[in-house]
TORPALUM-888592 format. One record per residue (C-alpha): x, y, z; residue number from 1. Coordinates in pm, whole numbers. Each point is the difference from the previous one (the first is absolute). Layout:
BEGIN
xx_yy_zz_num
X_Y_Z_NUM
...
% end
This chain:
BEGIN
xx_yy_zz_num
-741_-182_-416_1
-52_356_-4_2
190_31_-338_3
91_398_-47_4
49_27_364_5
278_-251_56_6
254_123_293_7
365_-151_59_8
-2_-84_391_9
423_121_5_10
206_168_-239_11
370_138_47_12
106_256_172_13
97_263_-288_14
-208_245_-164_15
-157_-102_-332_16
48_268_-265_17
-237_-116_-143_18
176_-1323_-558_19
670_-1260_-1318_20
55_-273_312_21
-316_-129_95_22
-145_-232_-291_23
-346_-37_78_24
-231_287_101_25
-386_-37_145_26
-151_327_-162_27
-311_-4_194_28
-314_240_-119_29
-229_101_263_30
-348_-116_-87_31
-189_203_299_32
-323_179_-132_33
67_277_219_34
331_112_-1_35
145_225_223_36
341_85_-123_37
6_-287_-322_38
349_-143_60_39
170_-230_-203_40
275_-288_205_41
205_-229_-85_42
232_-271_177_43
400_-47_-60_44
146_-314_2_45
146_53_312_46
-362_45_159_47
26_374_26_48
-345_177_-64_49
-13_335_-207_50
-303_200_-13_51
-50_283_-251_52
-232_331_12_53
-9_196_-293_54
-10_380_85_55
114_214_-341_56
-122_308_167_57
362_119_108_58
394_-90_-156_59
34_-199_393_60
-17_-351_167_61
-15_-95_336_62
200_-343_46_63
-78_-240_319_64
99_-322_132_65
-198_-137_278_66
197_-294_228_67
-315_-243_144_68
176_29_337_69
-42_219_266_70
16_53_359_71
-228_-297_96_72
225_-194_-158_73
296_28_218_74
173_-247_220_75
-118_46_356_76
251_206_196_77
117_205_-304_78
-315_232_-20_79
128_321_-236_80
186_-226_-216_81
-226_64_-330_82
0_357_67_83
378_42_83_84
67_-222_-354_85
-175_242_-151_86
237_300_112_87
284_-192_-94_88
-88_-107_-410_89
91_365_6_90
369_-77_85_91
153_-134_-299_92
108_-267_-184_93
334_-92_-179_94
-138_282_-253_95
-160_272_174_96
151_189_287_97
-176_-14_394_98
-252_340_-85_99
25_-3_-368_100
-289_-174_-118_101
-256_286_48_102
282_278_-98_103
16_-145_-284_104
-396_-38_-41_105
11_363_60_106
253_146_-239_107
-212_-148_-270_108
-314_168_127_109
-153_-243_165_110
-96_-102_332_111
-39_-330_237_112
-113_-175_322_113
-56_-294_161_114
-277_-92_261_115
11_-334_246_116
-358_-134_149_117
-83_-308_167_118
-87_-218_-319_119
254_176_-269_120
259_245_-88_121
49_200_-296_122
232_237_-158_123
-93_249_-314_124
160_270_-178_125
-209_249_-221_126
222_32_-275_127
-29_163_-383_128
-62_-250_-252_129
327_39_-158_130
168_-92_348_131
-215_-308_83_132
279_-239_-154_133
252_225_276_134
-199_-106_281_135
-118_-345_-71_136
332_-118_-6_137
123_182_341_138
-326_-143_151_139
149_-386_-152_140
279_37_62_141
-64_30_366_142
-222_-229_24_143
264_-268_-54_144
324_179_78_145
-80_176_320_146
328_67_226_147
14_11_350_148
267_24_303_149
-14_126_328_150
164_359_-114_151
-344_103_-141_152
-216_-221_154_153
71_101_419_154
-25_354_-133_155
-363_-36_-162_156
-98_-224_255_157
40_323_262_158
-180_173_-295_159
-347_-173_44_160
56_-38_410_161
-33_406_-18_162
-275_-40_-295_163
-202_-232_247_164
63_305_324_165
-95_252_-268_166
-307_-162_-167_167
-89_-176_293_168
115_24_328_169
-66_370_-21_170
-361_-39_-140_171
-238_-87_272_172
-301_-113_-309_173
321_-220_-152_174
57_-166_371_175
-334_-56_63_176
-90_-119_-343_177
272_-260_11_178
-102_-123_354_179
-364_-70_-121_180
112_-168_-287_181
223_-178_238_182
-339_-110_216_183
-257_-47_-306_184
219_-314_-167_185
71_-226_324_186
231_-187_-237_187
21_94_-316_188
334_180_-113_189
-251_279_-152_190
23_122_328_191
372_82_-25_192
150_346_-50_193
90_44_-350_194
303_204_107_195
100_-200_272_196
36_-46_373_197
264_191_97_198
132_-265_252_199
47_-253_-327_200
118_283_-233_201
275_91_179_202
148_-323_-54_203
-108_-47_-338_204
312_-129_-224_205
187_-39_-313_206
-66_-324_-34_207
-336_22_64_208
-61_269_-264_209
165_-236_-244_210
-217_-359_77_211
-257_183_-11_212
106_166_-376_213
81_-321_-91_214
-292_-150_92_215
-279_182_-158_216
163_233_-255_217
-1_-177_-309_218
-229_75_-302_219
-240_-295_55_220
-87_199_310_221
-35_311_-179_222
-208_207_-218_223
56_241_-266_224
-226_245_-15_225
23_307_-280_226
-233_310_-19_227
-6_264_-318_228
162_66_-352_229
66_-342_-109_230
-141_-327_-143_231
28_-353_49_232
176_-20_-294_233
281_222_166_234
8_-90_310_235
52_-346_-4_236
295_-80_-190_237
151_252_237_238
-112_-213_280_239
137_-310_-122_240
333_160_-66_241
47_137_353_242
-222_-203_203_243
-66_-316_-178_244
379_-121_28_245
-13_-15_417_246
-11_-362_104_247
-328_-80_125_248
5_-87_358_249
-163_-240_270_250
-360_-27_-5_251
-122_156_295_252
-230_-37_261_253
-174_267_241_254
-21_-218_294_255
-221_211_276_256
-143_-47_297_257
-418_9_-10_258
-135_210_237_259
-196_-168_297_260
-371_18_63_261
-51_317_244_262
-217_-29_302_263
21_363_99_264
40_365_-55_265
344_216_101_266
35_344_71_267
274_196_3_268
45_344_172_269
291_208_-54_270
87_361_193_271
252_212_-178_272
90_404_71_273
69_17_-346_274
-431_-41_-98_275
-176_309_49_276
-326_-156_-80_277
-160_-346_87_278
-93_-247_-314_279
-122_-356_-12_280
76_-299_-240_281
-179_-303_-37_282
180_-321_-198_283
-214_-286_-136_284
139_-325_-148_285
-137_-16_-355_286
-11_-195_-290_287
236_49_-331_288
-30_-40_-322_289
234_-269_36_290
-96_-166_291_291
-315_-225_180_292
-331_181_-24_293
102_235_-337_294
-325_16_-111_295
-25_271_244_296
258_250_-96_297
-204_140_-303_298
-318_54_267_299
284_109_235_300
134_285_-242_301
-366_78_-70_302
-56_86_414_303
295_127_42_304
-84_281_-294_305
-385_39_199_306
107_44_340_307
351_141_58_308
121_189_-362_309
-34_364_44_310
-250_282_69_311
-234_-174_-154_312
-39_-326_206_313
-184_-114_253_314
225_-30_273_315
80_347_-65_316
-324_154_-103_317
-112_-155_391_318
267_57_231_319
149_381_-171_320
-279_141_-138_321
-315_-138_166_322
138_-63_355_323
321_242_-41_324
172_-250_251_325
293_-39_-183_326
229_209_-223_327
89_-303_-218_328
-131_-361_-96_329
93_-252_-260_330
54_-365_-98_331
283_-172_-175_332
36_-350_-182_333
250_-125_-233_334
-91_-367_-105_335
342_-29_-235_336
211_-257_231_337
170_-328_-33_338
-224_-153_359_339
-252_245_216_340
-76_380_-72_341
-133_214_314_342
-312_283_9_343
72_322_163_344
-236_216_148_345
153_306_172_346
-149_366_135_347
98_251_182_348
-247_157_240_349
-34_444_31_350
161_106_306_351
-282_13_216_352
-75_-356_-53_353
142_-309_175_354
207_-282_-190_355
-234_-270_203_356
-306_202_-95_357
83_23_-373_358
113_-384_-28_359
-353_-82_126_360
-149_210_-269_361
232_-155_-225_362
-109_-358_87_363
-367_125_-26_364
33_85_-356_365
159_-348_-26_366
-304_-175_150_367
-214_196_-221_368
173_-157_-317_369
-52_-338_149_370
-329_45_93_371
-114_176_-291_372
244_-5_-289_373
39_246_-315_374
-265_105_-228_375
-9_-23_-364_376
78_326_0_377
338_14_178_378
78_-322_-195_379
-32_200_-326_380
139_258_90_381
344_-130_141_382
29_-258_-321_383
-38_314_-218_384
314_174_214_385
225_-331_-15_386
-88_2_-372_387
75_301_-81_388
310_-24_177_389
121_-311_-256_390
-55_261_-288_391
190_233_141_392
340_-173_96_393
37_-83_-346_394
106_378_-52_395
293_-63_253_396
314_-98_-153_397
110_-309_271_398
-321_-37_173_399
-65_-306_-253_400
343_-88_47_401
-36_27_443_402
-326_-181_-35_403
160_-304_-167_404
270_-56_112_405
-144_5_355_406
-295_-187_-74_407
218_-286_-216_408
282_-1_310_409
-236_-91_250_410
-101_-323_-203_411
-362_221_-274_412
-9_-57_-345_413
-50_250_-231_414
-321_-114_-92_415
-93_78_367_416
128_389_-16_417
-157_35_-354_418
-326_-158_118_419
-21_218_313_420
-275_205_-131_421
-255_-318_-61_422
43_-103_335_423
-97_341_181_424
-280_52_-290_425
-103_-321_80_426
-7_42_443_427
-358_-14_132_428
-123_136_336_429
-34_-338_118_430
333_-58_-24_431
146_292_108_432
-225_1_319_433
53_-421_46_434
403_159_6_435
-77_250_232_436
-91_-233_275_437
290_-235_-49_438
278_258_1_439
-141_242_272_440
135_-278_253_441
93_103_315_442
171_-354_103_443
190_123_-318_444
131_325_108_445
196_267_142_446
-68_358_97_447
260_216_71_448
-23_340_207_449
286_268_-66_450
-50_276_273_451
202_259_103_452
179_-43_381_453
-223_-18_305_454
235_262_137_455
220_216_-96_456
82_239_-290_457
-117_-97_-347_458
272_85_-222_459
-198_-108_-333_460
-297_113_-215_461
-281_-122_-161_462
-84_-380_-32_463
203_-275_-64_464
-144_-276_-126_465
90_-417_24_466
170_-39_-356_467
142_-329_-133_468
430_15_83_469
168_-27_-317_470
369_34_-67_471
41_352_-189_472
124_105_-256_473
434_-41_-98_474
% end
């Protein structure tokens, strides 16, 4: 779960400068033993979830609704549909100009975003206390009032065609990365660009911005998360006055493909003038915390922490220091998803070394850990780094907030996030090594080689490595 270190896959493409009608409320009191960020939630009527975490340090709030759809969700043929949606709840409704929603955020000091992944989408202002009632009732109202025609929808829709060229199309790492997710789920959606293909997106519609608003936008499908200078006692008879009148609507289903058994491993090799210097990636189908076999994600987190995060691991500690064969080495893992998560492994070798030489010395260090595990001593220490990490996002302002609301959108409890630290204190080497050997699967996998051309000028520098494709930021 990797609490302080959550990461939004997409965000918008705009820079940051820096979230009484209902009747009967659920107050719910979180009973973990070892809380992380203590939240307190409660339910509207219309099935709307708020979550609340008290942070009196500072006179702000950070405000954010998480939708429980996102880009695995979309009809087939409309890929970039949850993503463009997102670009356009910043065009108005019947009360708010096209554009106006964040000037307006801004002239009262504040500032927003909004972020579209495969299992959610969210949008959050950070906001002065005084100014959360301002915000929470632009953020209703277009939740439920959201206009759209073809003036400003064409428009935008050339808007995140030139996002995708920019963000993608002219990143060689972003092009690979979205063709290996594209070969490591056979058949799940997961393996869709968040952003789009281009060849769908340019026909991408009003209409079909507006089923799919209609479909999933409604507060039953939504959460209400709220970070900072305010209690429960606050907050929610503000919620029910702006968001606890919107009808609830249908009860939804995510209806997704599952991902075939996999009989073989895939390789993808990409030339590019624009890479100056050669990486690899490696992809492995993983468990979630959400998904079959997620008793392995805590032991999976644990690994990932030994092997692959930092100077001090021993991926790093073997192949830069010891061997000096490559410049860089890591790992990756991110077990927060509605169906399958993926490990990453990726390294880049020193100049004088040969990609297919440093993925062999790569996969050696991988046989090592399935032939001989961790110690007790790399187990301790990497549960001491993960746990230390818990104590310190509670400092952050929204990283309880981000946490949450991710980990709730994607189908967690709260009892789950707040728990998080008794399941890593709890992760023995037996099961850490037991999860070593079922994720480092190569039937399960796909490496991906980013080179520079095999002739010609190279017009770029440095490495570029395979990076998930996600659809920028507004």
């Amino acid at each position: 779960m990797r609490i302080p270190r959550l990461s939004v896959i997409s965000m918008r493409d705009r820079t940051v400068a820096g979230l009484l009608a209902a009747v009967m409320v659920a107050l719910i009191p979180n009973m973990s033993a070892a809380a992380v960020f203590s939240p307190q939630t409660a339910t509207l009527d219309n099935g709307m979830q708020v979550v609340l975490v008290e942070n009196h340090r500072a006179p702000v709030v950070t405000q954010m609704v998480w939708y429980k759809v996102g880009s695995a969700d979309e009809p087939l043929g409309v890929s970039g549909i949850a993503h463009f949606l997102e670009h356009l709840m910043f065009k108005g409704t019947k009360d708010i100009a096209p554009g106006d929603f964040s000037k307006i955020v801004a002239r009262n000091g504040g500032n927003d975003n909004a972020f579209t992944t495969w299992d959610y989408t969210g949008y959050f202002q950070n906001i002065a206390r005084d100014r959360l009632d301002l915000v929470m009732k632009m953020e209703a109202d277009r939740m439920t009032n959201l206009q759209l025609s073809d003036d400003v929808v064409l428009p935008e829709r050339d808007v995140i065609i030139e996002e995708r060229r920019s963000r993608i199309d002219n990143n060689p790492g972003a092009l690979l990365g979205e063709q290996m997710r594209a070969s490591l789920y056979m058949a799940h959606p997961y393996g869709r660009s968040i952003i789009g293909w281009r060849n769908e997106m340019e026909h991408l519609s009003t209409e079909d911005a507006l089923d799919f608003y209609r479909k999933w936008y409604a507060p039953n499908n939504a959460i209400l998360v709220v970070a900072g200078d305010i209690t429960m006692d606050e907050l929610l008879p503000m919620a029910e006055k702006y968001y606890g009148v919107i009808p609830r609507g249908d009860v939804l289903t995510r209806n997704r493909v599952k991902e075939p058994v996999q009989h073989a491993p895939r390789k993808v090799t990409m030339h590019d003038p624009r890479v100056g210097q050669a990486s690899m990636s490696r992809y492995y189908l993983a468990p979630s915390y959400h998904s079959d076999n997620a008793a392995d994600a805590a032991p999976l987190e644990v690994l990932s922490e030994i092997i692959g995060s930092g100077t001090t691991s021993r991926f790093f500690k073997s192949l830069v220091v010891d061997q000096a064969i490559a410049t860089s080495v890591g790992t990756f893992y991110d077990p927060v998803a509605v169906d399958l998560a993926s490990f990453g492994v990726y390294a880049v070798p020193r100049d004088d070394v040969e990609l297919a030489d440093l993925e062999k010395a790569v996969d050696d260090q991988i046989a090592d850990v399935i032939a001989n595990g961790v110690t007790e001593d790399e187990l301790a220490r990497a549960k001491q780094k993960l746990l230390d990490s818990a104590v310190f996002a509670r400092d952050s302002l929204s990283a309880g907030a981000r946490v949450l609301g991710k980990s709730l959108a994607v189908g967690l409890t709260v009892d789950q996030v707040e728990s998080w630290p008794d399941r890593i204190s709890a992760v023995t080497v037996d099961q850490v090594n037991e999860a070593a050997k079922r994720v480092f699967n190569d039937k399960q996998s796909v490496t991906g080689w980013l080179m520079p051309p095999i002739d010609g000028p190279v017009s770029g520098r440095g490495p570029a490595l395979p990076i998930d494709s996600g659809a920028g930021v507004h």
